[in-house]
Steps between C-alpha positions, in 0.01 A plus 500: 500500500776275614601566870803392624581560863812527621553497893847714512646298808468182279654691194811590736552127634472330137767773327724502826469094499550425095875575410583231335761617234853521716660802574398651137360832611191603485463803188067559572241407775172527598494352808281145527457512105753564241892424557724620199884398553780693309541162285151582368385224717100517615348359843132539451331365870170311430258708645202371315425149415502423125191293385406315209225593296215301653171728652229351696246343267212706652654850319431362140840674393700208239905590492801409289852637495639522178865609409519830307878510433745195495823722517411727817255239638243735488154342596192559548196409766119465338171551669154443317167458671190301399324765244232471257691800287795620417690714809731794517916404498739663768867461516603514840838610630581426852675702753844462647682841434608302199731303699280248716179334396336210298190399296506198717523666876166395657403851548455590129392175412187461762474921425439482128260140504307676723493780258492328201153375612344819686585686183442257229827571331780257366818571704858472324749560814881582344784319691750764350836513547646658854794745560747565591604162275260673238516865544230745348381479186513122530126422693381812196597272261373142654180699510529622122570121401197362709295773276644360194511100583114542583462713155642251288319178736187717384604519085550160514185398622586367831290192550591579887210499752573820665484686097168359428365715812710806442401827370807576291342887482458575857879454634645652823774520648546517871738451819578624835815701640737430282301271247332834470745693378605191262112506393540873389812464381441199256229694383654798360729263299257333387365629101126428465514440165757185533298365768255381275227289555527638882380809572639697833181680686715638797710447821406413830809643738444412871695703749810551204839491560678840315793690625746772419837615581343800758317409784162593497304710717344175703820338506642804685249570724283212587627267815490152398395233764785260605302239389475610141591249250644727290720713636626864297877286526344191412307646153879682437658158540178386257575779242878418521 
């Protein structure tokens, strides 16, 4: 899994040190990585490098990005290791409590090339679409369309290299956080029998981001460290 750690003494000096919109005031914050201004303005502090998609050689893992939607910009990062047969798909959502996150921060990248090879399984990694700009459903329905655009790459007998290894009937889909609940959610929207010549085996959901309206029994109870990276206020501000 993708580990991203956040030292909360650096959060506090990058959000208290990047206001750079005027006196527009400030509508949703949490602190050192997401800025929302009441003009539905968004500061978003780089706190993890983006990378290309170039692994070292020695992890036999070949990628390509490939753009799944021209409107919403919706792309998409492959991983395929050397194989003698044809390997298992996953769609993978990252995490970001739908708000932060990319298919090309170097945590995700190095996480799933080293995965893509340990496992032997071809990697599609979703950069959907990010609130608050694109609320909820919209990173459901980037993940519906990635479904579909591989679908119909597949009926038309995709000459790409990444099909010719792919098991088209041994499909997962998979994220952290919030790219877990995204994972589950695309899922239930999804109708097997239009997915066609895919076939969906299951979900893999690591540590999944759900919430209600009442606090849970954890939530009320359980003492959080100051150092958490996710704060109870800071999955509200998430949620909202």
């Amino acid at each position: 899994m993708a580990i991203i750690a956040m030292d909360p003494s650096l959060s506090l000096q990058i959000g208290r040190g990047s206001n750079q919109h005027g006196a527009v005031p400030v509508k949703e914050e949490i602190q050192g990585l997401i800025k929302v201004y009441k003009d539905g303005h968004v500061e978003r502090p780089q706190i993890v490098p983006y990378v290309t998609r170039a692994l070292p050689p020695e992890l036999g893992v070949t990628t390509k990005d490939f753009v799944i939607d021209n409107f919403t910009n919706v792309w998409a990062r492959f991983y395929v290791p050397k194989s003698n047969w044809k390997l298992p798909l996953v769609v993978y959502f990252h995490g970001g409590g739908f708000c932060l996150g990319s298919a090309a921060w170097s945590c995700y990248h190095e996480f799933l090339g080293k995965l893509a090879a340990k496992a032997g399984c071809l990697i599609v990694s979703i950069n959907y679409r990010l609130a608050p700009g694109n609320p909820l459903p919209a990173a459901y329905e980037d993940g519906v369309k990635c479904l579909m655009w591989l679908k119909q790459e597949a009926l038309k007998g995709c000459s790409e290299w990444w099909s010719k290894q792919c098991n088209l009937c041994s499909v997962f889909l998979a994220g952290d956080s919030a790219g877990a609940n995204i994972a589950h959610n695309v899922a239930t929207r999804l109708n097997s029998n239009n997915l066609y010549p895919l076939t969906l085996k299951g979900t893999i959901l690591i540590q999944p981001f759900f919430g209600g309206e009442a606090r849970t029994n954890s939530e009320k109870n359980m003492v959080q460290s100051p150092r958490s990276a996710l704060s109870l206020p800071a999955s509200d501000t998430y949620w909202r």
